[in-house]
PDB file of N, H, CA, C and O in Angstrom:
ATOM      1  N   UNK A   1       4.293  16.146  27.692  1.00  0.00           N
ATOM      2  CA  UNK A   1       4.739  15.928  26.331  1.00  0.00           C
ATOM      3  C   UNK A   1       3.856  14.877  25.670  1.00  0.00           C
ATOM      4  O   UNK A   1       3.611  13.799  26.210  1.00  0.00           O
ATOM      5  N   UNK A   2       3.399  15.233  24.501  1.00  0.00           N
ATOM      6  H   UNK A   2       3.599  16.109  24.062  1.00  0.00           H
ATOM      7  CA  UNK A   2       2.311  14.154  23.648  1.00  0.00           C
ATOM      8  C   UNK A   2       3.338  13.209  22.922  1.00  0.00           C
ATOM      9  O   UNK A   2       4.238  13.809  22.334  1.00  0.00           O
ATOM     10  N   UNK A   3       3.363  11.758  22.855  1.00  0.00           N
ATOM     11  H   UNK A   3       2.632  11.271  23.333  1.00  0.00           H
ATOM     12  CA  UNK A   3       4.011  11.491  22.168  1.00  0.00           C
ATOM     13  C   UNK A   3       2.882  10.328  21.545  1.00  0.00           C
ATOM     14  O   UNK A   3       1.849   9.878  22.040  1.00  0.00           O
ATOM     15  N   UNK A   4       3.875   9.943  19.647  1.00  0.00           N
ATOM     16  H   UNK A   4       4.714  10.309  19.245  1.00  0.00           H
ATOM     17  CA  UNK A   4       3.002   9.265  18.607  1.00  0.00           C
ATOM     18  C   UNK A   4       3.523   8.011  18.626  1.00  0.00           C
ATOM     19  O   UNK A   4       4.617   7.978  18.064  1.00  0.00           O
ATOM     20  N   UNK A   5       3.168   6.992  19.047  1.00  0.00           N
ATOM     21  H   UNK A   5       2.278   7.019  19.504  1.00  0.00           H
ATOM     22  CA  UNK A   5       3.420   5.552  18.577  1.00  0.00           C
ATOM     23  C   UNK A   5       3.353   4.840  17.085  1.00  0.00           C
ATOM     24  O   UNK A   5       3.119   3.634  17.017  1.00  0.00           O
ATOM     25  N   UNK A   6       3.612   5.801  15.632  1.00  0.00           N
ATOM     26  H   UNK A   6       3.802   6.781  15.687  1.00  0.00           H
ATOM     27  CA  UNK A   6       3.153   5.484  14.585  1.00  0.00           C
ATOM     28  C   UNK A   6       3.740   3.875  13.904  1.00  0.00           C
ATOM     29  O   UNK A   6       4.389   3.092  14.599  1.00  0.00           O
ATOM     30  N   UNK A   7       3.518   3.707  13.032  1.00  0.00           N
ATOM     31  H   UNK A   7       2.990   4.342  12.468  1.00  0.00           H
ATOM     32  CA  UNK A   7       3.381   2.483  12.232  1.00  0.00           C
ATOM     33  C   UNK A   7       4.251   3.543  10.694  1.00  0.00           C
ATOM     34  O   UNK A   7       3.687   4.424  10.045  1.00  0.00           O
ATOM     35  N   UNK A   8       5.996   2.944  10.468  1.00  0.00           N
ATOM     36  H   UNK A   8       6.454   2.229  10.995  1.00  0.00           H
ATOM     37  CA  UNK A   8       6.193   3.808   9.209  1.00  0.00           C
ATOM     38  C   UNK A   8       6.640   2.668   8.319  1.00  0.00           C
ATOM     39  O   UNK A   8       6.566   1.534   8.791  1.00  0.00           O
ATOM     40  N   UNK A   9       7.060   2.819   7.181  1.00  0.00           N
ATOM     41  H   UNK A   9       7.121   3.741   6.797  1.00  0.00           H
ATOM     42  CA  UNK A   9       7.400   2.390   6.212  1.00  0.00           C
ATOM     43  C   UNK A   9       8.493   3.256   5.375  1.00  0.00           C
ATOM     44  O   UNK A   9       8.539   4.471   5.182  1.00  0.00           O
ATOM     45  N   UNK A  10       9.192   2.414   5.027  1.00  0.00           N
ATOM     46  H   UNK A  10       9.156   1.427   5.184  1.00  0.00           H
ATOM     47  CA  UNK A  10      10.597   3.723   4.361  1.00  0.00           C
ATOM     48  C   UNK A  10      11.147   2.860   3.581  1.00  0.00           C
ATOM     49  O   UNK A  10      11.503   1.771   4.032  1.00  0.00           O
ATOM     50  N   UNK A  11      11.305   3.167   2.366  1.00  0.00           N
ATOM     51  H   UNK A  11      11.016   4.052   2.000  1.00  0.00           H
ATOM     52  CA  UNK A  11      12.480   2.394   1.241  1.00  0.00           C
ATOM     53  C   UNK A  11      14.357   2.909   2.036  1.00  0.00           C
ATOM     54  O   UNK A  11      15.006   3.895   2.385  1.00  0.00           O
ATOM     55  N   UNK A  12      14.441   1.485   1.939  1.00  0.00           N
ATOM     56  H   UNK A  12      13.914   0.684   1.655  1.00  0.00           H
ATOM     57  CA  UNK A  12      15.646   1.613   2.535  1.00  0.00           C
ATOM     58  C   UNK A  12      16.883   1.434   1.387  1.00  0.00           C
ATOM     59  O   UNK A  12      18.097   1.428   1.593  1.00  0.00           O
ATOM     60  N   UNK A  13      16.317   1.323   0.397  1.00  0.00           N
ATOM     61  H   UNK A  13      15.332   1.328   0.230  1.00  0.00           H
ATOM     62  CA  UNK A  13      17.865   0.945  -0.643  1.00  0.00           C
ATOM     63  C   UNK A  13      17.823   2.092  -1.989  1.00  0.00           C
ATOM     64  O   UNK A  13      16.771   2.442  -2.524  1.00  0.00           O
ATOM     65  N   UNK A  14      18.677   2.395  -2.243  1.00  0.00           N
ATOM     66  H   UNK A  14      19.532   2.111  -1.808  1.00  0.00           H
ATOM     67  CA  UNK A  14      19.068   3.339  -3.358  1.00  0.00           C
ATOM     68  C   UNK A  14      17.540   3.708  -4.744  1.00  0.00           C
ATOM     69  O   UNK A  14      16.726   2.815  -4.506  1.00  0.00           O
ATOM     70  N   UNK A  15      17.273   4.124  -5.302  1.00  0.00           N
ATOM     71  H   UNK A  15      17.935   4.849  -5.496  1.00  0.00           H
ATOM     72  CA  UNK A  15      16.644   4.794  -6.322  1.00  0.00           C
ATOM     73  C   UNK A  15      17.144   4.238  -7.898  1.00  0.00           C
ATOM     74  O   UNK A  15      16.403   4.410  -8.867  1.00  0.00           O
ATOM     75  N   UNK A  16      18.458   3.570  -8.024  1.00  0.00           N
ATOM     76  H   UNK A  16      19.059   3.431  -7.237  1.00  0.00           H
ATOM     77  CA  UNK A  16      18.674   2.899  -9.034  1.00  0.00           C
ATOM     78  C   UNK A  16      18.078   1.610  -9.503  1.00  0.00           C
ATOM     79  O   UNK A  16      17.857   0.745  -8.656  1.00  0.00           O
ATOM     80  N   UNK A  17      17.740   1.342 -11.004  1.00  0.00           N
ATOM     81  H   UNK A  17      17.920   2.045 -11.692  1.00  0.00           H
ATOM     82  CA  UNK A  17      17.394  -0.171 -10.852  1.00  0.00           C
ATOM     83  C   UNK A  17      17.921  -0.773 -10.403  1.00  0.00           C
ATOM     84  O   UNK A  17      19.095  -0.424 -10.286  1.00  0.00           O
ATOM     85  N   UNK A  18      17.508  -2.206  -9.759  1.00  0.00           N
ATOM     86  H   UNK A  18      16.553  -2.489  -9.854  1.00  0.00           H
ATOM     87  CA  UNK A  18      18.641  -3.307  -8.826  1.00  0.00           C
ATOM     88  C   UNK A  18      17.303  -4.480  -9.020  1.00  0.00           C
ATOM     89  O   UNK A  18      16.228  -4.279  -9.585  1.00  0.00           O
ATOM     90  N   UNK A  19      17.731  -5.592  -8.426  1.00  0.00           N
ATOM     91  H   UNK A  19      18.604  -5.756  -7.967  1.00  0.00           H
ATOM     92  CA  UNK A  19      17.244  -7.027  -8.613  1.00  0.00           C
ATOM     93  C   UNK A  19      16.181  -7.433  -7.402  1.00  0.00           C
ATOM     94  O   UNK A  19      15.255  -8.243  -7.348  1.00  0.00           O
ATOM     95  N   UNK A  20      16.892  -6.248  -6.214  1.00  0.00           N
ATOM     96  H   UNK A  20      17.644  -5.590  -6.257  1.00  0.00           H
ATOM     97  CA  UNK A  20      16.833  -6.488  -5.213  1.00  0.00           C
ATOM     98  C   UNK A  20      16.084  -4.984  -4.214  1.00  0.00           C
ATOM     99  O   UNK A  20      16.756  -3.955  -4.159  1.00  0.00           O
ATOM    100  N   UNK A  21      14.993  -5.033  -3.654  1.00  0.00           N
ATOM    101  H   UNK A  21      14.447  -5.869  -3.699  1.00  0.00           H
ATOM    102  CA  UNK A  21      14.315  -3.543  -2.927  1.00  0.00           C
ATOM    103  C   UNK A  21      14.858  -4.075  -1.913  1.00  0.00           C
ATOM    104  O   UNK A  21      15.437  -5.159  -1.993  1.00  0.00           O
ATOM    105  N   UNK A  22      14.694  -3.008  -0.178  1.00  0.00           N
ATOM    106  H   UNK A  22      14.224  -2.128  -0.113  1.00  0.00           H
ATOM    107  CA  UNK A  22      14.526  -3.148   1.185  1.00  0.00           C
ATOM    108  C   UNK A  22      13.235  -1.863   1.548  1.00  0.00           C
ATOM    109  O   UNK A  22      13.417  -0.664   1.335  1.00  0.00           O
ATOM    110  N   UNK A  23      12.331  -2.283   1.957  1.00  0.00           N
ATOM    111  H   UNK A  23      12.183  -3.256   2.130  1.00  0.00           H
ATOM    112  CA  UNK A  23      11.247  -1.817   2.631  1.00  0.00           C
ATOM    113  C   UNK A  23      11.530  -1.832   3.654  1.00  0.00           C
ATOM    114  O   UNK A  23      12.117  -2.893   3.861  1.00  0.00           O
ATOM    115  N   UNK A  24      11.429  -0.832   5.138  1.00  0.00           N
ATOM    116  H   UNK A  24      10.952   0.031   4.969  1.00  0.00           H
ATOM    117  CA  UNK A  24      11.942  -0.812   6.719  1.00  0.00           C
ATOM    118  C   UNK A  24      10.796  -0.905   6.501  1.00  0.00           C
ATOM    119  O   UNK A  24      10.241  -0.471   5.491  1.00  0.00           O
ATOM    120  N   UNK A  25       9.994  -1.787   7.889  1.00  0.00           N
ATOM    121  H   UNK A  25      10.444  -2.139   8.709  1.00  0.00           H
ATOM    122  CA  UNK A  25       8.845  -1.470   8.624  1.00  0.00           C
ATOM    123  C   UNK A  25       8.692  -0.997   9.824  1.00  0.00           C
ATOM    124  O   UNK A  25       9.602  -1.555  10.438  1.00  0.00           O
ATOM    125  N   UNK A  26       8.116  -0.307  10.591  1.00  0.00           N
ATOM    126  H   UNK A  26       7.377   0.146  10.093  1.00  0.00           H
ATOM    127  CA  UNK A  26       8.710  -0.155  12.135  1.00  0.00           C
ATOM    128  C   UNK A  26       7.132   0.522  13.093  1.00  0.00           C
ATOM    129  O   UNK A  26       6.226   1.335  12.912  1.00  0.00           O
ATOM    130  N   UNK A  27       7.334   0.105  13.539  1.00  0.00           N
ATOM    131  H   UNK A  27       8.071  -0.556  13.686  1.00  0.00           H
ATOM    132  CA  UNK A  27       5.881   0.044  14.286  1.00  0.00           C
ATOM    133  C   UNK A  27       5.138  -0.589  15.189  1.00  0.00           C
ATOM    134  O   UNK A  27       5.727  -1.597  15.578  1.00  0.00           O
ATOM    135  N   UNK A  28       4.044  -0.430  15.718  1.00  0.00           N
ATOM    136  H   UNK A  28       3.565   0.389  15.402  1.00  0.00           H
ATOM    137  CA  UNK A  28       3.085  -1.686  16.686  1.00  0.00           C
ATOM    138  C   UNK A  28       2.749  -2.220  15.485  1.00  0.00           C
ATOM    139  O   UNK A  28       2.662  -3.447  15.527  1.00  0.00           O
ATOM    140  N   UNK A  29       2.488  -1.628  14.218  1.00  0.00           N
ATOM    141  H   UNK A  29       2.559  -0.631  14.184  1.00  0.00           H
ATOM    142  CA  UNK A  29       1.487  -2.586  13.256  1.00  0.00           C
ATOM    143  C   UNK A  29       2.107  -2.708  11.883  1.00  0.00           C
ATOM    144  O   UNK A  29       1.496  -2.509  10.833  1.00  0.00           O
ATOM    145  N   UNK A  30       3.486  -3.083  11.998  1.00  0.00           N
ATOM    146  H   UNK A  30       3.982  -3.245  12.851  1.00  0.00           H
ATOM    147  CA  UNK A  30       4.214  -3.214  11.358  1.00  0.00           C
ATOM    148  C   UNK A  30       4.432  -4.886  10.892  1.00  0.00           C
ATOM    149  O   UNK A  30       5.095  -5.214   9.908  1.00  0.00           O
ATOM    150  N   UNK A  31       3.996  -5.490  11.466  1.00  0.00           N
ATOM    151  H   UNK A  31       3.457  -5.223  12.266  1.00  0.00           H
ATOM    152  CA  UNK A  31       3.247  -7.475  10.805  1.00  0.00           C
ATOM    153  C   UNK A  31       2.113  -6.938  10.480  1.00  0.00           C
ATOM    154  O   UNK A  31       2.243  -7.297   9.310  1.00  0.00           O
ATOM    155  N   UNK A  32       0.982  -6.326  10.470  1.00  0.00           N
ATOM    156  H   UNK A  32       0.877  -6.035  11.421  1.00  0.00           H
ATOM    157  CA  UNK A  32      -0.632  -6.557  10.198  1.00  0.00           C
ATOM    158  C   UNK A  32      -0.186  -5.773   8.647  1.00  0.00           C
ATOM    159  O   UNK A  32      -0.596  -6.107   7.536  1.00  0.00           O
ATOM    160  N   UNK A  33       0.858  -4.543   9.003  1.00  0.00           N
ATOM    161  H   UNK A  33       1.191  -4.272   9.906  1.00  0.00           H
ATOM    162  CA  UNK A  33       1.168  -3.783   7.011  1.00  0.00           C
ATOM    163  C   UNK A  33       1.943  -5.124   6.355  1.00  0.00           C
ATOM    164  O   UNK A  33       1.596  -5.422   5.213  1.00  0.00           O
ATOM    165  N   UNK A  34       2.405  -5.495   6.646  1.00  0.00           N
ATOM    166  H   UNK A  34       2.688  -5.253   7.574  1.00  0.00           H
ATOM    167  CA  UNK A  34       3.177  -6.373   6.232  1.00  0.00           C
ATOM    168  C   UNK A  34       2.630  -7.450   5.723  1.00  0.00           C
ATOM    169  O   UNK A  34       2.923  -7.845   4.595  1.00  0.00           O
ATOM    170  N   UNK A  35       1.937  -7.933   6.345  1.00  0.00           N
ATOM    171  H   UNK A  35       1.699  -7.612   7.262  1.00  0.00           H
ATOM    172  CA  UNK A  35       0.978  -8.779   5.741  1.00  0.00           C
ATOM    173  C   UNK A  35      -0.435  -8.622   5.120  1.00  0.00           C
ATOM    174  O   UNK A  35      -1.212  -9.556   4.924  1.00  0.00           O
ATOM    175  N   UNK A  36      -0.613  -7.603   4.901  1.00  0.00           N
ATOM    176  H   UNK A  36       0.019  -6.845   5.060  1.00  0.00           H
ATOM    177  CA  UNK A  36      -1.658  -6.765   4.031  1.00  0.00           C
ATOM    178  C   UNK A  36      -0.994  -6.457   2.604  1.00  0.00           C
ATOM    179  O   UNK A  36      -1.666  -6.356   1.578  1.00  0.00           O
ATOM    180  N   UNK A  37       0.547  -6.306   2.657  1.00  0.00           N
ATOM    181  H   UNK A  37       1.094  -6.389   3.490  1.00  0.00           H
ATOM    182  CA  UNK A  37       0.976  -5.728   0.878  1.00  0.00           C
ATOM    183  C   UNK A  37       1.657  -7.044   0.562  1.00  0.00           C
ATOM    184  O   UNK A  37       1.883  -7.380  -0.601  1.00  0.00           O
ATOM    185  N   UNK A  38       2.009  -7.849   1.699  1.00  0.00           N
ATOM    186  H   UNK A  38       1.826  -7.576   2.643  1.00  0.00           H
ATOM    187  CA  UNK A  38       3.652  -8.566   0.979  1.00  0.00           C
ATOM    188  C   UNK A  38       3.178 -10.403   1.176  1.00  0.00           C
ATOM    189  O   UNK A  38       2.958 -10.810   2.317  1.00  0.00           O
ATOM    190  N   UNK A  39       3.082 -11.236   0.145  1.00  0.00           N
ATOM    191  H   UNK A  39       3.261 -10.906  -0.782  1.00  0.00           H
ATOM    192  CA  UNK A  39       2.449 -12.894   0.236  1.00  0.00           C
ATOM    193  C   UNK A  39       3.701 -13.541  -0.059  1.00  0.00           C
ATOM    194  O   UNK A  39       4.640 -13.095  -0.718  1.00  0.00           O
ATOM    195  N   UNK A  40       3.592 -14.617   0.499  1.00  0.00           N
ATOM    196  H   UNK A  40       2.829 -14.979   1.034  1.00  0.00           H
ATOM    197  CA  UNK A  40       4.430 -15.771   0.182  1.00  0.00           C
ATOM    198  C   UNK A  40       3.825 -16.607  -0.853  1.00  0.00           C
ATOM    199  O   UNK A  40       2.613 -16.809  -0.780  1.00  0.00           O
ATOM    200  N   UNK A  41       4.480 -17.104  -1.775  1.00  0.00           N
ATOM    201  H   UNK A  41       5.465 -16.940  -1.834  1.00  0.00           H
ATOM    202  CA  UNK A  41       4.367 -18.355  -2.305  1.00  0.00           C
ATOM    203  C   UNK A  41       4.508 -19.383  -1.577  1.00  0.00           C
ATOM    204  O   UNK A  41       5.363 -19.498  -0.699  1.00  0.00           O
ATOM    205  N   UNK A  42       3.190 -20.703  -2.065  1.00  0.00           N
ATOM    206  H   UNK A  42       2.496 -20.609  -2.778  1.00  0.00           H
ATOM    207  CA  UNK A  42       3.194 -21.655  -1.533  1.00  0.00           C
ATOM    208  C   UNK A  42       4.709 -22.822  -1.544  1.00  0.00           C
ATOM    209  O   UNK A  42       5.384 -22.273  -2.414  1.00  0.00           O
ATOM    210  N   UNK A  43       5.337 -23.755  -1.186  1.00  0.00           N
ATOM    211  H   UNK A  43       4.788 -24.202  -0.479  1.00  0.00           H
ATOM    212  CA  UNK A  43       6.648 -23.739  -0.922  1.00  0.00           C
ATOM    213  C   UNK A  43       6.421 -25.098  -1.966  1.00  0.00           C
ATOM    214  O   UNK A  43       5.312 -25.600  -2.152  1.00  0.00           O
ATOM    215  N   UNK A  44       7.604 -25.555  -2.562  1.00  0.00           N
ATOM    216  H   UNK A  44       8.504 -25.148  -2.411  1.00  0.00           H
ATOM    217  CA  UNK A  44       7.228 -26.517  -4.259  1.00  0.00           C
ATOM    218  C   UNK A  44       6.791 -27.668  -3.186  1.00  0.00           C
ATOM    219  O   UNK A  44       7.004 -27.862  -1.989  1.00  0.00           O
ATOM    220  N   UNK A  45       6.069 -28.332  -4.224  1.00  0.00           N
ATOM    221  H   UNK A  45       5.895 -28.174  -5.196  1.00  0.00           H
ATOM    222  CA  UNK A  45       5.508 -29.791  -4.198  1.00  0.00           C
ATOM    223  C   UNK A  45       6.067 -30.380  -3.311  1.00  0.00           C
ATOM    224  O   UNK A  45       5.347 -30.604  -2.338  1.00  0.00           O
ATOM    225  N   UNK A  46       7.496 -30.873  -3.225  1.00  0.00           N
ATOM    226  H   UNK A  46       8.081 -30.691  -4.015  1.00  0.00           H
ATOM    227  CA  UNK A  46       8.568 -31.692  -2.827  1.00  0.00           C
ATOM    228  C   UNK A  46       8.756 -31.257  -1.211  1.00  0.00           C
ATOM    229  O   UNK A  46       9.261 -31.902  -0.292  1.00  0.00           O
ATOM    230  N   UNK A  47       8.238 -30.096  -1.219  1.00  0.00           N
ATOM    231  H   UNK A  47       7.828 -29.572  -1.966  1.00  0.00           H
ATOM    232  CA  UNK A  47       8.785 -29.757   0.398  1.00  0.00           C
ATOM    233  C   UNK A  47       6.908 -29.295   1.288  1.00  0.00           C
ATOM    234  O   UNK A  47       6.594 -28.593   2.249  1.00  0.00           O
ATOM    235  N   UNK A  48       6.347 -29.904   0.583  1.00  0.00           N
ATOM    236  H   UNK A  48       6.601 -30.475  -0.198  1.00  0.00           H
ATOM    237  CA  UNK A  48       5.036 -29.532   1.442  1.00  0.00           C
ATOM    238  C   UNK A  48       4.553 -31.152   1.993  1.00  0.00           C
ATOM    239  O   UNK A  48       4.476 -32.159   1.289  1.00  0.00           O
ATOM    240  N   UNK A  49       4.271 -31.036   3.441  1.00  0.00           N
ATOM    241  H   UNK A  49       4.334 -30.218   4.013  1.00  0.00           H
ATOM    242  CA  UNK A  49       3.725 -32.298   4.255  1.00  0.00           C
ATOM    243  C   UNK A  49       2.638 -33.268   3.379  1.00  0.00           C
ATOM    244  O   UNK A  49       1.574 -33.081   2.788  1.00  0.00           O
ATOM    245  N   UNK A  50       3.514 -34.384   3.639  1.00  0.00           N
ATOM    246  H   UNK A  50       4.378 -34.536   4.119  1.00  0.00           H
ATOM    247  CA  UNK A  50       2.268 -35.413   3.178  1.00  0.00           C
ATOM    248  C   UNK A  50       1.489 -35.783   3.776  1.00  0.00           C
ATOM    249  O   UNK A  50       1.724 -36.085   4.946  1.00  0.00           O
ATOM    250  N   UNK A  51      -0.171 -35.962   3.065  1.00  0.00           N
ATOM    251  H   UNK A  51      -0.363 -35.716   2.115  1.00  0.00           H
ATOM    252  CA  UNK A  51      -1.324 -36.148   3.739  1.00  0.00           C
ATOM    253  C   UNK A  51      -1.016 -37.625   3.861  1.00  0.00           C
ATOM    254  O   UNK A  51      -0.440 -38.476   3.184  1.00  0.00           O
ATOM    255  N   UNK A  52      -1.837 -37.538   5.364  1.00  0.00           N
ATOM    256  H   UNK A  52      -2.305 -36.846   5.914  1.00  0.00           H
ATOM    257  CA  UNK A  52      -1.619 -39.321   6.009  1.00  0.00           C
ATOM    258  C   UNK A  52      -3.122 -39.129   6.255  1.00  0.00           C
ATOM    259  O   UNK A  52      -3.835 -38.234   6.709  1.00  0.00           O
ATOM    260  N   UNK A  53      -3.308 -40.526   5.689  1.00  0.00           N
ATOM    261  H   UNK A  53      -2.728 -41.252   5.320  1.00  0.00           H
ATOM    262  CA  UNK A  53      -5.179 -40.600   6.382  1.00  0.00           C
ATOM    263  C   UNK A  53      -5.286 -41.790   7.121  1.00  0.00           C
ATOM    264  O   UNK A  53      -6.351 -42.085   7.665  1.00  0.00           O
TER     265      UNK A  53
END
């Protein structure tokens, strides 16, 4: 039996407007897609480490 180890992607939440999507990822390379479409913002001022010299 051949079997496929694929990498999928699937909208997981309804077709209506909403505020809010869910994208499934599921896969071996399901962090490398993930981090190829989807960025974080850097986190505010107040909560990023202060430089010590």
């Amino acid at each position: 039996m051949h079997t496929h180890i694929d990498t999928i992607a699937a909208i997981a939440t309804a077709t209506s407007p909403a505020a809010i999507s869910i994208v499934r990822l599921s896969g071996p390379a399901a962090f490398t897609m993930a981090d190829r479409v989807f960025t974080c913002p850097p986190p505010p001022i107040s909560r990023r480490p202060h430089a010590t010299a």
